[in-house]
DRENPA-3360 file (N, C-alpha, C; in nm, 2 decimals, always signed):
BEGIN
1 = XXXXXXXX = +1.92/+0.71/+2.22/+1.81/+0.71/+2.12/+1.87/+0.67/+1.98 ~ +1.81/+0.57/+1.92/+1.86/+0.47/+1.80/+1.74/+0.56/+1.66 ~ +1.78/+0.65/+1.56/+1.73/+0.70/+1.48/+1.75/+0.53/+1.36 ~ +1.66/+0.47/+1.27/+1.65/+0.39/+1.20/+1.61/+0.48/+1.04 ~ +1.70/+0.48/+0.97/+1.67/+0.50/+0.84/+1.58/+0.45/+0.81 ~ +1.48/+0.51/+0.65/+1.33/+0.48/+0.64/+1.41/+0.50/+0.46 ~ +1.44/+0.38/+0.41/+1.49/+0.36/+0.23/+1.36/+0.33/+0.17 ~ +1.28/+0.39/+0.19/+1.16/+0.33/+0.13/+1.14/+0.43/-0.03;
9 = XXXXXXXX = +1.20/+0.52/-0.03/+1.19/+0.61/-0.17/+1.32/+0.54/-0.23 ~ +1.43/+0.55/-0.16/+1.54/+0.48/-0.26/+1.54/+0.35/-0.31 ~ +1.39/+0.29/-0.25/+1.39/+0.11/-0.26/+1.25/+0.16/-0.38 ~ +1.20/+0.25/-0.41/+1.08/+0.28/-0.51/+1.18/+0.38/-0.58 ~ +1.27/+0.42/-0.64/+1.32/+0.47/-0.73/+1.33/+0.38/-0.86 ~ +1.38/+0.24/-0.85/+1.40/+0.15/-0.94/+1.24/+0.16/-1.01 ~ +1.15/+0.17/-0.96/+1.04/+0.17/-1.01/+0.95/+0.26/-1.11 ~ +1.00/+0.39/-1.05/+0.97/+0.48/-1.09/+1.02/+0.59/-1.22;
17 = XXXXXXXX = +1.16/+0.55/-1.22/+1.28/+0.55/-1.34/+1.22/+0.57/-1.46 ~ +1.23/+0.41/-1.51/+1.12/+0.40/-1.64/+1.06/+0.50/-1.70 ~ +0.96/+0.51/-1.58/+0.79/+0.58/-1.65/+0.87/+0.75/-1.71 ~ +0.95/+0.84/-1.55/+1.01/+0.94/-1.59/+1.08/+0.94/-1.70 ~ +1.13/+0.86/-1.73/+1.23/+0.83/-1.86/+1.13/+0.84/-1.99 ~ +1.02/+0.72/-1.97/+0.92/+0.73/-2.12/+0.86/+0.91/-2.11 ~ +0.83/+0.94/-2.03/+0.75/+1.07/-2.02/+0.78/+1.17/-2.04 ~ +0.96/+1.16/-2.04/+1.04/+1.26/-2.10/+1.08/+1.24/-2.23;
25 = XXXXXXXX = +1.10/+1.12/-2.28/+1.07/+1.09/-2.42/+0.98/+1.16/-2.46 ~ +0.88/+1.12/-2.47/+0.73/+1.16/-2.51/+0.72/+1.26/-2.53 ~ +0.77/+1.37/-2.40/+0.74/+1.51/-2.42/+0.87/+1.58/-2.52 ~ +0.97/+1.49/-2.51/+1.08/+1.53/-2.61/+1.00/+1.51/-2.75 ~ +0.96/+1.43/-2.79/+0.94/+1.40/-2.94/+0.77/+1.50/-2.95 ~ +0.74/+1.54/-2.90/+0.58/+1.56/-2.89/+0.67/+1.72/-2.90 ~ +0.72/+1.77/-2.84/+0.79/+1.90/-2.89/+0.88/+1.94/-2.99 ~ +0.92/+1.82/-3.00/+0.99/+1.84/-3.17/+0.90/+1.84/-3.29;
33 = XXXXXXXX = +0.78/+1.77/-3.23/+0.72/+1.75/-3.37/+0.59/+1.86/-3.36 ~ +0.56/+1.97/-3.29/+0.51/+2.10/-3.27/+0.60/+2.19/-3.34 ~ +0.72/+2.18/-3.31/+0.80/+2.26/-3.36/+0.83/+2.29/-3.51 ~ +0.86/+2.17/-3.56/+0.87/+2.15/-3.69/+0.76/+2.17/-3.77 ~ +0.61/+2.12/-3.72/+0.49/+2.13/-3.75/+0.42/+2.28/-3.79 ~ +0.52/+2.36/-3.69/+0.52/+2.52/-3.75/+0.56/+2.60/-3.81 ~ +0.62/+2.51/-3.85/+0.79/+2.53/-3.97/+0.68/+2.48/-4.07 ~ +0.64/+2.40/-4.11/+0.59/+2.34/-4.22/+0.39/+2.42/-4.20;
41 = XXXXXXXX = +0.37/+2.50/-4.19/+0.20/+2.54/-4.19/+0.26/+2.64/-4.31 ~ +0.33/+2.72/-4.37/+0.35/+2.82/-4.42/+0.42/+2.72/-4.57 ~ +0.45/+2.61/-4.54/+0.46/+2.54/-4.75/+0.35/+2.45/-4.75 ~ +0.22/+2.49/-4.65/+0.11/+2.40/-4.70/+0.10/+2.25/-4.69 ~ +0.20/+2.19/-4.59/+0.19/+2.06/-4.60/+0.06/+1.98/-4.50 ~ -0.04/+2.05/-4.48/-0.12/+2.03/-4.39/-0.22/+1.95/-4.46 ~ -0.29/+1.87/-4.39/-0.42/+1.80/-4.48/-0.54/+1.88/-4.47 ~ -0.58/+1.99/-4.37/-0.61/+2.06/-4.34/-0.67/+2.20/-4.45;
49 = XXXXXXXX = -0.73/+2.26/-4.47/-0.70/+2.39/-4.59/-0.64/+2.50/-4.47 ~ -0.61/+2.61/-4.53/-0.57/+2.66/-4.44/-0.55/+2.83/-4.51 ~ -0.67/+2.91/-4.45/-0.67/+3.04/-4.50/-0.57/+3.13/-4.42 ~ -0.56/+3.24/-4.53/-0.44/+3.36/-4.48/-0.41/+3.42/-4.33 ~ -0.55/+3.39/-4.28/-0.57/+3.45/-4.13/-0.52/+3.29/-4.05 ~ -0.49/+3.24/-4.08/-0.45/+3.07/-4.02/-0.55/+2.98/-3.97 ~ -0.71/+3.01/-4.00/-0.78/+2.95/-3.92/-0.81/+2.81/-4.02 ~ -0.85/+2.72/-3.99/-0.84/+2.56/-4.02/-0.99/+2.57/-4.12;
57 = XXXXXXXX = -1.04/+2.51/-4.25/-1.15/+2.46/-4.23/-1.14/+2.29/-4.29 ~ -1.20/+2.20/-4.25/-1.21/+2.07/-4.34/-1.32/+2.03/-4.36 ~ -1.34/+1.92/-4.47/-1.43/+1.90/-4.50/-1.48/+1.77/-4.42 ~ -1.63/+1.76/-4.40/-1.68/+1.67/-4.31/-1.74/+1.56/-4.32 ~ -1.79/+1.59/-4.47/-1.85/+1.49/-4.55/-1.82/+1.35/-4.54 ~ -1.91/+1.27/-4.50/-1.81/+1.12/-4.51/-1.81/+1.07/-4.58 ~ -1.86/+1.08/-4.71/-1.80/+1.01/-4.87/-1.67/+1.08/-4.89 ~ -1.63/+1.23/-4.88/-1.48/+1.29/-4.92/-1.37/+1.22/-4.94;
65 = XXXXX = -1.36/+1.15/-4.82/-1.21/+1.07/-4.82/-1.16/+0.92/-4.89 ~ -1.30/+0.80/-4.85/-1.26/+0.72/-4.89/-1.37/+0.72/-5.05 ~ -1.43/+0.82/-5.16/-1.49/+0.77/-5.24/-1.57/+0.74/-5.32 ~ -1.60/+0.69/-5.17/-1.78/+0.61/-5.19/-1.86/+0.74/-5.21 ~ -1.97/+0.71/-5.27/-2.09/+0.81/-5.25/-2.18/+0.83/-5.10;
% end
């Protein structure tokens, strides 16, 4: 009885590589920049206001930002 190897995952790894690679990127830099982002809520660098209890409020107005009335 002749058992035949089946490389069908090792012939889809070249493929698959990449994407794991960008995804781990991504979640690398997407965690550094949470991290740091909570380092920085406490000197106010938030666009955000940001009361003593930490809850968020902004303003919603759409003249606010760019101005216009």
């Amino acid at each position: 009885m002749t058992v035949l190897a089946d490389h069908t995952l090792l012939l889809a790894l070249p493929a698959f590589a990449p994407a794991v690679v960008v995804v781990g990127v991504v979640v690398f830099v997407a965690m550094r920049d949470r991290r740091n982002s909570a380092g920085n809520n406490d000197a106010g660098n938030n666009d955000a206001e940001t009361s003593d209890d930490g809850s968020h409020s902004e303003n919603s107005a759409p003249g606010d930002h760019d101005g216009s009335p």
